[in-house]
N, C-alpha and C positions, 0 to 999 in steps of 0.2 A: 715520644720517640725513645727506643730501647736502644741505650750506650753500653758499653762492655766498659768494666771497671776493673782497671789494672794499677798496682800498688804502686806508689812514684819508685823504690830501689829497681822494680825490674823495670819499668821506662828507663829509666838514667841506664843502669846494666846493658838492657837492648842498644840505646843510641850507643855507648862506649865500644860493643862488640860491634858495630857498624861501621864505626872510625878508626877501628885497631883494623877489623878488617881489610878495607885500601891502604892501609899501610901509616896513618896517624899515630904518632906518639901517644903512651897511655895516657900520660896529664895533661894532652891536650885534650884528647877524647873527653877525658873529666869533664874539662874546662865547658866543654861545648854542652855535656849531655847534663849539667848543673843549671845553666842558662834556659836551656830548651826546655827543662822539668818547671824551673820556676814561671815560665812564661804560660805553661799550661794549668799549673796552678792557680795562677793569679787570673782566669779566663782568656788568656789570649791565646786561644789556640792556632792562631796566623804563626805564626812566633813558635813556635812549640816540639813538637812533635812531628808534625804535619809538616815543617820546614825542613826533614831532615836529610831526604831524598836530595836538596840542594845542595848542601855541605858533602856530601858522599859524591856527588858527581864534582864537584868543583875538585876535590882532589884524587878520583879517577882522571880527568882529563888533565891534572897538571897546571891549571888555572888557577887552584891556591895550595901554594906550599907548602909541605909534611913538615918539613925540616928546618931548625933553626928555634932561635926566641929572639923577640925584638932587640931592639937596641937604644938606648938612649945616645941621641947624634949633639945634642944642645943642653944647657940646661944652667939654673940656678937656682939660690937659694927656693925658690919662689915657685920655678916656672921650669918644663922638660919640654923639649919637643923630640919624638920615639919615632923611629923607624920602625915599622911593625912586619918589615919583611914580608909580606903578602902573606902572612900567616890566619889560620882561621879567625875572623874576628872577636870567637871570646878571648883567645889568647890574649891579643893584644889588648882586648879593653880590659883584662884582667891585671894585666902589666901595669898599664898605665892609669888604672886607681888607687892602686896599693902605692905608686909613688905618688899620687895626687895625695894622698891621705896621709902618707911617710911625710911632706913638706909639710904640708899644713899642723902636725903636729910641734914641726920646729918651727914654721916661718907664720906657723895663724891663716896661712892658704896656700893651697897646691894648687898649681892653673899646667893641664897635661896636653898637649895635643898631639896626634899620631896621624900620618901618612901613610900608605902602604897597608892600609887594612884592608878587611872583608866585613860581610854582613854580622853583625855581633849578637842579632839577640833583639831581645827588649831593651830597651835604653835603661829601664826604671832598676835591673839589674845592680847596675854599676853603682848607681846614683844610690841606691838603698847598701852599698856596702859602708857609706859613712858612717849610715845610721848606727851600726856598731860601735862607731867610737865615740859616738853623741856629737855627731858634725855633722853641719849640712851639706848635702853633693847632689852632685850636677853633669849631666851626660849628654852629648849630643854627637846626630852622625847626619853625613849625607849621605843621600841613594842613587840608585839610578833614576833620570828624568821622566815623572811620571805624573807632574803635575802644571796645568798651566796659569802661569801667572794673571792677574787681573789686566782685563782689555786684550789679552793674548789668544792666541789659535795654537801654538808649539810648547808641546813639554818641553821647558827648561829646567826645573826644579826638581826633587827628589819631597817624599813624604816629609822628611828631614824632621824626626824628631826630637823633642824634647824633655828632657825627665828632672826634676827638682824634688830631690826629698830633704826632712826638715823633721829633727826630733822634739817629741813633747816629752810627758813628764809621765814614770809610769810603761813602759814601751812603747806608747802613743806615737804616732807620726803622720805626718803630711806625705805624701806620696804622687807628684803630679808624673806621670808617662801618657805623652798622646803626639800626637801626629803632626803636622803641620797641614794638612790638608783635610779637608773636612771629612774624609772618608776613609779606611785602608783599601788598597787597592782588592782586596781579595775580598771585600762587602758586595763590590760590583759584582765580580765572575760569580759569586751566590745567585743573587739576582738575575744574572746572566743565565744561568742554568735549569732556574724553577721556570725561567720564561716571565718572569716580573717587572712591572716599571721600579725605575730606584727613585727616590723621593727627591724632591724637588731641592736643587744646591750639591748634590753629592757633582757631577761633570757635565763636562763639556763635549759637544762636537767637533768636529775639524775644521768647524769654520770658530770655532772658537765661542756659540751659540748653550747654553746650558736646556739638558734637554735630560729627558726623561726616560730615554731607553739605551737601557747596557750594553747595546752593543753597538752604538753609536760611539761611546766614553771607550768602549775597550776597540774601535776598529778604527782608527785616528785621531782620537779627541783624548782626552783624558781629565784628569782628577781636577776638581778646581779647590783655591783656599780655604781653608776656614773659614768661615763667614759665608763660602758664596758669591753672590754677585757684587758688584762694584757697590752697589745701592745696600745691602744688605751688609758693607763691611768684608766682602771679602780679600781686602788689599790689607786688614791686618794681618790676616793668615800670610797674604804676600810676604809681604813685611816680615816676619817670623822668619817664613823657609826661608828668607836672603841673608837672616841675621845667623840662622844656623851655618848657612855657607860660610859666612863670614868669621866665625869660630870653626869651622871643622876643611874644609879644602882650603880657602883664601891661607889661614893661619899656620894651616899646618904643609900646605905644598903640597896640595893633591891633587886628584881630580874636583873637577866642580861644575856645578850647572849642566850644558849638556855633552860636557867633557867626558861626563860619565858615562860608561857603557850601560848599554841597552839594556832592561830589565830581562832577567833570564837569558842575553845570548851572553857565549860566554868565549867571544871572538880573543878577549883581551883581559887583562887582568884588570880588576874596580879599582885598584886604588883608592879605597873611600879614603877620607876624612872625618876624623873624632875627636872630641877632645873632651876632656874627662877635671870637673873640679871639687876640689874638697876646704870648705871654712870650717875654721874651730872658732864655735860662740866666744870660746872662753876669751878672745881676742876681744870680744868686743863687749856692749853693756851687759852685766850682770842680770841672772832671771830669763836667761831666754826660754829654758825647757819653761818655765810656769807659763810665760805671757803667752808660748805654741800652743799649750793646754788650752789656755781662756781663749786663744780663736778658733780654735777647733770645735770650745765648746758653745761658742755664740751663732757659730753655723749649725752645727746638727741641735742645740738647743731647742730652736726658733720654734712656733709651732708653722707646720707645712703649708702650705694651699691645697693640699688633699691628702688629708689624717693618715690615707692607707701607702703614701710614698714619704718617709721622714727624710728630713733634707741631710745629705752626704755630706762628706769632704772628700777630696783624691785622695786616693789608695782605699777608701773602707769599702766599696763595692770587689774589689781584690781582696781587700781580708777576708770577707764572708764567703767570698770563692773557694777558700784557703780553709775555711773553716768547713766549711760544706764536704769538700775533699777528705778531709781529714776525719770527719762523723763517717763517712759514708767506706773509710778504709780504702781509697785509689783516688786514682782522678779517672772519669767518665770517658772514653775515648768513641764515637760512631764506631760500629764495626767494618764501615769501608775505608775507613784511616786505618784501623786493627790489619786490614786486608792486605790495603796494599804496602804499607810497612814491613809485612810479614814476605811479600811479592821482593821489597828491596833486599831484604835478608836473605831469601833465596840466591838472589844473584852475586849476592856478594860472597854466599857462601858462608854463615856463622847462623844460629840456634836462632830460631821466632819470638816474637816475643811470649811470654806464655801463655798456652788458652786459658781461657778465661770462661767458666759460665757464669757468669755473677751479672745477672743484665738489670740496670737498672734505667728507669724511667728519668730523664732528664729534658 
């Protein structure tokens, strides 16, 4: 497959003229188009680029906020709870890590949570700005209801998820971001499009039945947990999305469950739920960068079960992405993402992103 390969400054530039265009502040626009580059970097192009049409329309219609910056309503040594004004959601997760990581610097841990958000991004974002300060951090958000719980037929849940990063020694690091459902929602509509069955555990029908065709999961049924079926462990994945609610709407006074609006309609404002934490090792036993090194290196050590796939840790299949990107001079973009991007620029009225003939095979 032939991708266009456009340099990350002009992605970030394009999103930023996107968002100054409806009328975003410039260091919001930042905020947003540094999230959306990294998330394309790191492979996730759900997340990315490809997401940007949605933030552009959320503040055409007035649904999230231009104006303002959060606010811290609560707080202590320890602990903040942020009004995030319905402001774009990198903004506020942006807020509220630099205080998660400001406390923890003085208190040995920042514990952040925010109300009044929107969609932020990749979680693993936030979570990896600890890793700068050689601390471990921590990000979670709720979504709209798109997942249904084990023995259930009704999306209650959101993907809701979870990201934990963790420094070694060396720049080394752990990097866990993923989902709380065994699939992202936008695996299926792939699936959904080529005309394919999706594999066996990704959802469910409306009767609550786990079934094989996407357009069953996308036409009343939806996502099911982690794990799957009851028998397969899918009630831990349960388990998980209820614990993220439980840090990110329960905690922080949001929406939750299927409190939340609708995916993509955009009748009312999300309200999500985040909350955002930072440990400093130094708090605690001596040696932590050496002993993250040695399990890092007792995993990818190992020898495989099959020579030709060596065994991972989270985040290193994102660094190789990153690295790929970076040999290769851009990040890969389909040129019908190139297209209709270029479609949203029009309307908006601000420069395309630039053509590109650089076609590489991806």
């Amino acid at each position: 497959m032939s991708r266009c390969l456009i340099s990350k400054s002009e992605v970030a530039g394009f999103i930023e003229r996107c968002m100054t265009g409806v009328g975003t502040k410039p260091h919001h626009a930042r905020s947003l188009a540094e999230v959306l580059v990294e998330g394309d970097l790191r492979g996730h192009y759900s997340h990315g680029l490809n997401r940007m049409d949605m933030y552009v329309k959320d503040i055409q219609t007035g649904i999230c906020a231009k104006d303002g910056e959060p606010v811290v309503e609560k707080e202590s040594a320890a602990t903040a709870l942020v009004d995030g004004k319905n402001l774009l959601g990198p903004v506020v997760g942006n807020f509220c890590m630099k205080l998660a990581i400001k406390k923890a610097k003085e208190a040995g841990i920042g514990w952040v949570v925010a109300h009044g958000s929107n969609h932020y991004g990749i979680a693993g974002y936030y979570s990896m700005q600890a890793l700068k300060e050689n601390m471990i951090g921590m990000s979670f958000t709720n979504t709209s209801p798109l997942v249904v719980p084990t023995r259930g037929k009704e999306c209650t849940l959101g993907t809701n998820p979870i990201s934990v990063a963790a420094p070694a020694k060396d720049g080394d690091s752990f990097v866990l971001d993923m989902a709380t459902s065994a699939v992202a929602l936008g695996k299926v509509e792939l699936y959904e499009r080529r005309g394919d069955p999706i594999p066996e555990g990704w959802g469910c029908d409306a009767q609550g039945k786990l079934t094989t065709d996407p357009k069953r999961v996308l036409s009343g049924g939806g996502l099911v947990p982690i794990g799957g079926s009851e028998a397969t462990g899918g009630y831990k994945g349960y388990g998980l999305g209820m614990m993220v609610e439980v840090f990110c709407g329960i905690l922080a006074g949001a929406q939750y469950s299927n409190h939340v609006r609708t995916w993509k309609v955009t009748d009312r404002v999300a309200n999500l739920g985040q909350c955002f934490v930072a440990i400093n090792p130094e708090n605690f036993a001596p040696g932590f960068a050496d002993r993250m090194s040695d399990l890092l290196s007792i995993q990818r050590g190992m020898d495989p079960a099959d020579p030709s796939t060596p065994v991972l840790a989270a985040g290193d299949p994102e660094r190789m992405n990153i690295k790929k990107c970076e040999e290769m001079g851009g990040i890969p973009y389909h040129i019908n993402v190139v297209n209709y991007m270029n479609e949203c620029a029009k309307r908006v009225g601000v420069s395309p992103l630039l053509p590109c003939n650089n076609l590489v095979s991806n």
